[in-house]
C-alpha angles and dihedrals in degrees: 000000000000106000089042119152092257118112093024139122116242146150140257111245102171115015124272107232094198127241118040090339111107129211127176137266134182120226136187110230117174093344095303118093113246129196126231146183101242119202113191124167092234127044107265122194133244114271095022117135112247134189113227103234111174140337131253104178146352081288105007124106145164125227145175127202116286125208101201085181081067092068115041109114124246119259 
């Protein structure tokens, strides 16, 4: 799959419990936003911005926490 969701940026729609606990996240994949299943190993909010880092299943990801203010260039 090589415009997959991993290695893209995306955002918490229903809250990610941690564990084995799944929330949702939104993803853009090919310019149209997908749904998956997110996995992370701490609770993460609802709103908050995620990095897509593997796959687990057809609709199924893990993500960590992602700070888009950490990479704007400097003018």
């Amino acid at each position: 799959m090589p415009d997959g969701p991993v290695g893209k940026v995306g955002r918490v729609l229903i809250r990610i419990r941690g564990g084995d606990a799944p929330g949702e996240v939104v993803v853009s994949v090919a310019g149209t936003p997908e749904a998956y299943l997110a996995y992370a190993e701490e609770g993460i909010a609802v709103g908050t911005d995620v990095l897509v880092i593997a796959t687990r299943a057809a609709r199924g990801v893990d993500v960590v926490p992602w700070d888009r203010t950490l990479f704007i260039p400097e003018r």
